[in-house]
C-alpha positions as CSV (number, residue, x, y, z in Angstrom):
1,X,-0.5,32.1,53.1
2,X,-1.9,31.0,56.3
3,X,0.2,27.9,57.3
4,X,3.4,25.9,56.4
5,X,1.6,23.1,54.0
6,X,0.3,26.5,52.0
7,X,4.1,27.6,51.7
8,X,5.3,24.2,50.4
9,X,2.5,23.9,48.0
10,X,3.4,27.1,47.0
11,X,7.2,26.4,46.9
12,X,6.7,23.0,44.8
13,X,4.5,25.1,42.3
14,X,7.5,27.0,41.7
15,X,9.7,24.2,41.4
16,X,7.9,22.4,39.1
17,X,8.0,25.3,36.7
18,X,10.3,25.4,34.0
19,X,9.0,27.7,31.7
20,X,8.0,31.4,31.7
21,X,4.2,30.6,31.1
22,X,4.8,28.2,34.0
23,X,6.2,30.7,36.2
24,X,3.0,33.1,35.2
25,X,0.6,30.5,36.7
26,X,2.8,29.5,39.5
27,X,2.7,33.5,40.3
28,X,-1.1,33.4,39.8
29,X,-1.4,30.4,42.2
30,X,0.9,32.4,44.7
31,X,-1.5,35.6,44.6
32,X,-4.8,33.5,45.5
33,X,-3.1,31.9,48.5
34,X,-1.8,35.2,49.8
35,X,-5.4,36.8,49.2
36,X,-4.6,40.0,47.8
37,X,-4.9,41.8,45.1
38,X,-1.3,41.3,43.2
39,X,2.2,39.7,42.9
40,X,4.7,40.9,40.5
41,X,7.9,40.2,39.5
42,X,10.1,41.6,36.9
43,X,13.9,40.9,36.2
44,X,16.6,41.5,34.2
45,X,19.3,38.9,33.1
46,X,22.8,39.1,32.5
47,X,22.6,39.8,29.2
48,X,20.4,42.4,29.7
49,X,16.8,41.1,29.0
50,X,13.5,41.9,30.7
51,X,11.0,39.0,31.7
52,X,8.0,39.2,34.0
53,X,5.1,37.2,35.3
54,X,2.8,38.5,37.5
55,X,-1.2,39.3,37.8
56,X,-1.5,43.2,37.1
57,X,-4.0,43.7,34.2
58,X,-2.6,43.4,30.8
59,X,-4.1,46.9,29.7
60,X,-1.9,48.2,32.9
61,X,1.3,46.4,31.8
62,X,1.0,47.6,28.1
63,X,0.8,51.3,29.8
64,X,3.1,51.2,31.9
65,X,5.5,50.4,28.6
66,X,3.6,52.7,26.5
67,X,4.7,55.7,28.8
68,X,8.2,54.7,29.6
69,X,7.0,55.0,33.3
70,X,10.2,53.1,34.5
71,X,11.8,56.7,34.3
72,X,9.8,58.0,36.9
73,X,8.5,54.9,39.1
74,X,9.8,55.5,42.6
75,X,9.6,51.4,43.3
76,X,11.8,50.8,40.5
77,X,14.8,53.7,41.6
78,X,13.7,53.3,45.5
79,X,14.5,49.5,45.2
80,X,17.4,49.6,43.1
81,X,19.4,51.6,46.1
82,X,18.5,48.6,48.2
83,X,19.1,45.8,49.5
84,X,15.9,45.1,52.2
85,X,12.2,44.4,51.6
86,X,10.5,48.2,50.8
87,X,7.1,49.2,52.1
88,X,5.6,51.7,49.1
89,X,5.5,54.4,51.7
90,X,9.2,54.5,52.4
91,X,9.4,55.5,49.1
92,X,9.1,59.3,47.6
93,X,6.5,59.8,45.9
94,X,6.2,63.9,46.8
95,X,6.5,64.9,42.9
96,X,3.7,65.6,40.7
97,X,4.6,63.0,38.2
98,X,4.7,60.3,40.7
99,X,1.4,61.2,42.1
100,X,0.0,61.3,39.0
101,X,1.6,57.8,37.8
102,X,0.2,56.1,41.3
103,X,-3.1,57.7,40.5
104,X,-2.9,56.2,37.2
105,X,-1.9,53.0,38.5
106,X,-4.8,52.6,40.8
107,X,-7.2,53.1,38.1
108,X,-5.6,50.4,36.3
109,X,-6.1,48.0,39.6
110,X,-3.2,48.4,40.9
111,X,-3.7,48.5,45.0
112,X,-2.9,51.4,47.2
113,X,-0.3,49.3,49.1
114,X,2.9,48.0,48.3
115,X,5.6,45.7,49.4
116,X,8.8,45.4,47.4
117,X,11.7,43.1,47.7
118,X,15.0,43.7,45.7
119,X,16.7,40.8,44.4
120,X,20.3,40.6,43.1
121,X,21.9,37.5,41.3
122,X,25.2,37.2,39.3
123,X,26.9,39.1,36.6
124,X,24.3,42.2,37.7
125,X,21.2,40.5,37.5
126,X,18.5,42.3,39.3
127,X,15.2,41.2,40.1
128,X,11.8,42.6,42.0
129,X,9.5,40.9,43.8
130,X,6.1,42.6,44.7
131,X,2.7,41.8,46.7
132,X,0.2,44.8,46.1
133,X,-3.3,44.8,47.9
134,X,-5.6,47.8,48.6
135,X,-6.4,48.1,52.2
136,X,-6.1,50.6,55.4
137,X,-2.2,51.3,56.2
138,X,-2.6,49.0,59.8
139,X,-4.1,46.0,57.9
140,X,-1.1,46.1,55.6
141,X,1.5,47.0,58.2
142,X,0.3,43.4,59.8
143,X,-0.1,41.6,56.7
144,X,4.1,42.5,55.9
145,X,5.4,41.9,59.2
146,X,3.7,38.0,59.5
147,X,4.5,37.1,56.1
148,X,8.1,39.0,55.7
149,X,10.5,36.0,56.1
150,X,8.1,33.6,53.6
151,X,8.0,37.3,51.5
152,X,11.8,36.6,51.4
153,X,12.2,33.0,50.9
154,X,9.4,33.1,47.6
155,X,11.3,36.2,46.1
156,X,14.9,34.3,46.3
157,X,13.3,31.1,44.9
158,X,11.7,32.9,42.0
159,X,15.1,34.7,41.5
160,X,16.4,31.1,41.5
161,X,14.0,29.7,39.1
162,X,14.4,33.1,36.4
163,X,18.1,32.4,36.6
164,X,17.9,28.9,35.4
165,X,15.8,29.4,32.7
166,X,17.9,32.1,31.3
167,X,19.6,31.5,28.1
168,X,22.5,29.1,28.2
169,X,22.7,28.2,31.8
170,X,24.0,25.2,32.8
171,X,21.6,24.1,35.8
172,X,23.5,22.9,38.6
173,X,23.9,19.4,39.0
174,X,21.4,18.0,41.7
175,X,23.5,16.1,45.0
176,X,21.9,12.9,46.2
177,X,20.6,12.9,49.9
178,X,22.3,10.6,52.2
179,X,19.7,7.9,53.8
180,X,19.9,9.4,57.0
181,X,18.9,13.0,56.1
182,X,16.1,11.6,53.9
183,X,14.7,10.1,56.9
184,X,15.1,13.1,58.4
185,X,13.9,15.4,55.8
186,X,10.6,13.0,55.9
187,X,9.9,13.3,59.5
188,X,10.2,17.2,59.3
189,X,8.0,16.9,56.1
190,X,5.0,14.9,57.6
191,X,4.7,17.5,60.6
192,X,7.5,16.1,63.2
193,X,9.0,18.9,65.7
194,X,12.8,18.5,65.5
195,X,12.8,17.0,68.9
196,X,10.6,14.1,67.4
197,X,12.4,13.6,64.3
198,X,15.6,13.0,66.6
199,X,14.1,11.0,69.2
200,X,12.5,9.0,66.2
201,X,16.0,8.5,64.9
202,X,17.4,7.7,68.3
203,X,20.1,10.6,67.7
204,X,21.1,14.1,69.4
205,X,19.5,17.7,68.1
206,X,22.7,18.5,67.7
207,X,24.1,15.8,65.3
208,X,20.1,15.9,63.7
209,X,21.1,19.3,62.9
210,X,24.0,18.3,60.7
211,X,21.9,16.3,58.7
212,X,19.4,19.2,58.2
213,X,22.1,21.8,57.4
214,X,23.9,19.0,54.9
215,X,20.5,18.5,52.8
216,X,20.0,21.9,53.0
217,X,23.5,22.8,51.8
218,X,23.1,19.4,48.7
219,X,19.1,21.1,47.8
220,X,20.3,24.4,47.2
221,X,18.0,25.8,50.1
222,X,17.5,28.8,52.0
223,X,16.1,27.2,55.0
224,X,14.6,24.1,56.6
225,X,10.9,24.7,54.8
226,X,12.6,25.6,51.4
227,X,14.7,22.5,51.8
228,X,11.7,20.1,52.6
229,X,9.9,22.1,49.6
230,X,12.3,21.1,47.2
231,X,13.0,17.4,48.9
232,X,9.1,16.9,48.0
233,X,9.3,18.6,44.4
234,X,12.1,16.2,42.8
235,X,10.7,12.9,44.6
236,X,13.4,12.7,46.8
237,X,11.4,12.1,49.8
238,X,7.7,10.8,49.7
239,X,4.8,11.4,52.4
């Protein structure tokens, strides 16, 4: 994910899918832009149910089931106790079981680096997001420190999209932007700097800001780029 425009391509995929299967290729999608070897992402609803999507091999996934290996997986119990983004090697993998289980894994595909971000939604939904690549522990360390906060935005907005699809959820109804932060959401969407997009108004920062933070606040959105993201995605603004 080299740039913004690759981050709201990858954003509107998302948002445009309203299935499971659709959620499986928008996660396929997000592992070619990345350019590495995985993304996964498991959760568990409300109720209590297990869905996934994600690019490790089926032979891998059907495994990791066969052997139960959630007993004994130090991302799963390392990430549970947490509430940040977890580099693999934070975790403890010192047993003889776990070494054996991440040998295992890497003979399945799986890469020899990890990056793991916990996930929590209502009524004790909890969720994982994970990139896996294989690659020297300084190429990784980079790769996680430049793409954390987009890490972070793409694992909430999955979390967002596996909550509305799960079974008898009401979506939330969708706020209309005002015309003003439309205009606004435009100009920040076709590659204006914020000092642009108020001068092009022929307003203040400060008061641009408040129409930034309101159709953030009316789109549901972490930040500016998620909010221009999903502005794009439901036709609300057009470039």
């Amino acid at each position: 994910m080299g740039n913004k425009k690759q981050l709201e391509f990858i954003l509107e995929s998302l948002e445009q899918a309203d299935t499971l299967a659709g959620l499986q290729t928008a996660s396929e999608d997000l592992q070619r832009n990345l350019g590495i070897k995985h993304v996964a992402y498991h959760w568990v609803d409300s109720a209590g149910d297990q869905y996934g999507c994600g690019t490790y091999s089926l032979d891998w996934q059907a495994r990791y089931i066969e052997q139960n290996y959630v007993r004994i997986d130090p991302v799963i119990s390392g990430c549970f106790q947490r509430f940040h983004p977890v580099d693999w090697k934070q975790l403890d993998w010192s047993s003889k079981a776990t070494r054996a289980f991440q040998a295992e894994a890497i003979e399945y595909g799986v890469g020899n680096q990890g990056y793991s971000i916990p996930v929590r939604g209502p009524n004790g939904q909890f969720a994982l997001f994970t990139v896996n690549d294989s690659c020297e522990d300084d190429t990784w360390a980079t790769f996680t420190e430049d793409k954390r906060p987009e890490l972070i935005l793409i694992a909430h907005f999955l979390n967002e999209k596996a909550l509305d699809l799960e079974p008898g959820r009401t979506p939330e109804a969708v706020q209309p932007l005002s015309p003003r932060e439309v205009d606004a959401i435009t100009l920040l969407a076709i590659g204006y700097s914020r000092a642009q997009v108020a001068d092009s108004l022929s307003i203040s920062e400060h008061t641009l800001r408040v129409y930034i933070e309101s159709a953030r606040f009316k789109l549901g959105a972490i930040n500016t780029t998620h909010a221009v993201a999903r502005a794009l995605s439901r036709g609300l603004i057009v470039v």
